[in-house]
C-alpha positions, 0 to 999 in steps of 0.5 A, a space after each residue: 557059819 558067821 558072815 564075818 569068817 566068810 569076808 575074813 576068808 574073801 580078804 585072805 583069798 584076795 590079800 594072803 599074809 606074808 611068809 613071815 606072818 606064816 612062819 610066826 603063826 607055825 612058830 606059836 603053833 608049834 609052841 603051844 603043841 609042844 607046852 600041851 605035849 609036855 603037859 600031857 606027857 606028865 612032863 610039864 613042872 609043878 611050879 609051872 601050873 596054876 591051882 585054882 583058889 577056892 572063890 569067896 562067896 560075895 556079901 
């Protein structure tokens, strides 16, 4: 494990975010939940997804 979670862990333990901070990362949470749900149900719109364009070779 990288260090650096542990002291981004160490300064949660000591300094916990707010409730609102909480609340908006649930919210993105369940956002993003949702979009892969829809997605994965079939239900997502067409115009809604990104087609990959054939890459050029470079000269």
């Amino acid at each position: 494990m990288n260090p650096l979670w542990l002291m981004r862990m160490a300064k949660w333990a000591h300094h916990p975010p707010s409730l609102r901070q909480v609340k908006i990362g649930a919210a993105v949470l369940a956002a993003v939940l949702a979009i892969w749900g829809l997605e994965a149900a079939g239900l997502w719109p067409d115009w809604a997804t990104l087609e990959r364009q054939p890459r050029v070779p470079r000269l």
